[in-house]
Steps between C-alpha positions, in 0.01 A plus 500: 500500500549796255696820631311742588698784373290524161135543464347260203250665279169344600127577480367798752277239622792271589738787651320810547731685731728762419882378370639772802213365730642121469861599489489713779287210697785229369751740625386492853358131507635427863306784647194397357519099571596645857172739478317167386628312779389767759187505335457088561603576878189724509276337337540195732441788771187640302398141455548340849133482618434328165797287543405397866213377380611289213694175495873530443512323238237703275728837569616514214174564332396768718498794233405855468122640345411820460290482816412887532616818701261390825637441784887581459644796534512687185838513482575166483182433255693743269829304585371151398407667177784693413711227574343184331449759187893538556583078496236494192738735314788269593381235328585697151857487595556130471492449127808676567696222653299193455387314206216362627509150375207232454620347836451818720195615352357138571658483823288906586210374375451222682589685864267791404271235349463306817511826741188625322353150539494481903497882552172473311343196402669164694602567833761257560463571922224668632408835358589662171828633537458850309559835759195541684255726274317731717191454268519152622476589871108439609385456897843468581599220273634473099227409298677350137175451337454888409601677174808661678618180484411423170688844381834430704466127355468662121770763561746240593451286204483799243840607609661107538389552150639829390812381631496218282450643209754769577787275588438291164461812288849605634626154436368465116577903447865430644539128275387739210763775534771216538363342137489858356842536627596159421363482146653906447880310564436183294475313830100399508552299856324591846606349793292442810547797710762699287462827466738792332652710762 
């Protein structure tokens, strides 16, 4: 792992957020892992009707869709948003202390990989496993065959996708920096998962 006391100069696409914005979040990184973890406590909460009705084992690819402001409160519609906008943000802290290597990336893409595959297209018990999509909900009873479906189903691979390509654009963007670096000292090497503090 690299410290995370200096910011690397990388693409906007690759780290878009402010330098303050990520120091200040790297500053208070407890708070916000304990934030996270209250936020998994709830979401098992928000989730339980869903996760009555689906098989223990396929929890863990029970996810969240935009499903639409009906039927919740408003509040808490505006919460979900607000706060899965806040964990996408997080995301563009990691380059910070992790190097992303070949194994990890592989290791992400097959979990996502296979999460989008029974949430939308394999079932591996009973029903798809995605959250419930309201669009879905005919007579009473989910109906998968509709383009709701079909739209969760793309959305899910799309972003598998983005985050992909994201996490191996930070890896080859960090590799070149280190051979920049490496060639500016006389040096030349890169080492899996080095990075210059």
């Amino acid at each position: 792992m690299t410290g995370t006391g200096s910011r690397e100069t990388l693409p906007m696409y690759v780290a878009p957020l402010p330098r303050r914005l990520e120091d200040l979040a790297l500053r208070y990184a407890w708070l916000i892992v304990g934030i996270n973890l209250a936020g998994t406590a709830f979401g098992f909460w928000y989730y339980r009707f869903q996760l009555a009705q689906t098989p223990l084992v396929m929890w863990p690819f029970v996810q969240l869709v935009l499903n639409g402001p009906g039927g919740i409160e408003p509040w808490l519609y505006w919460f979900l948003i607000v706060s899965h906008l806040a964990m996408t943000l997080q995301s563009f802290l990691i380059y910070r202390y992790a190097s992303f290597s070949v194994g990890a990336v592989a290791v992400a893409v097959v979990w996502y990989g296979f999460n989008d595959l029974v949430d939308y297209f394999a079932p591996l018990i009973g029903e798809y496993h995605h959250t419930f999509l309201r669009a879905e909900l005919v007579n009473g009873a989910l109906d998968h065959s509709l383009q709701a479906h079909d739209l969760a189903a793309a959305a899910a691979v799309t972003l598998t996708l983005a985050a992909t390509f994201l996490a191996l654009a930070t890896r080859a963007k960090k590799l070149e920096r280190i051979a920049a670096d490496g060639s500016s000292r006389g040096t030349g090497s890169i080492e899996e998962g080095t990075t210059r503090d």
